[in-house]
N, C-alpha and C positions, 0 to 999 in steps of 0.2 A: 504494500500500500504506500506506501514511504519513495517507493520509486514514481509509481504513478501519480502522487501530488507532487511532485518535482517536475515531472516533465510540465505540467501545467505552469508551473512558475510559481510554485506555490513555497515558501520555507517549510519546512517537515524535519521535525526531529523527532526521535524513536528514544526509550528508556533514559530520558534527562533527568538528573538529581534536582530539585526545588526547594528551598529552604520557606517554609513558614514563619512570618511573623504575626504578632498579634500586638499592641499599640505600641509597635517599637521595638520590642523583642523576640530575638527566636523561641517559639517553642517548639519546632519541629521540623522534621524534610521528609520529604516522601522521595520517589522516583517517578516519574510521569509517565505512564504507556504512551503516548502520542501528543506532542506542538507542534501545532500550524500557524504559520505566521505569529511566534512565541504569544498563543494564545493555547489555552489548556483545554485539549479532547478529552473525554471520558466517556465510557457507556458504564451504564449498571448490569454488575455482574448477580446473579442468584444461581442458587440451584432450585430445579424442580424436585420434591419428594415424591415417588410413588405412593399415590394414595391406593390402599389394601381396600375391596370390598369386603362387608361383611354379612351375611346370610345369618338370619335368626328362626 
């Protein structure tokens, strides 16, 4: 994906470190799955459970 927002002319960066601040201080960094144009992608990740029928 990284290559095809490039050819576009797009900025694309893959697994970037981010430091979090919060009023001025670090409390934290994560690592970013995906920046386009250093604006931050994300989708929501879940898992589905199998839900079990139950017969009574």
């Amino acid at each position: 994906m990284i290559w095809e927002l490039r050819k576009t002319g797009l900025q694309a960066e893959a697994e970037r470190p981010i430091s979090v601040y919060y009023d001025g201080q670090l409390v934290g960094a994560f690592t970013a799955d995906l920046l386009v144009n250093d604006r931050l992608e994300f989708k929501k990740k879940f898992r589905v459970r199998k839900q079990e029928s139950v017969s009574l």
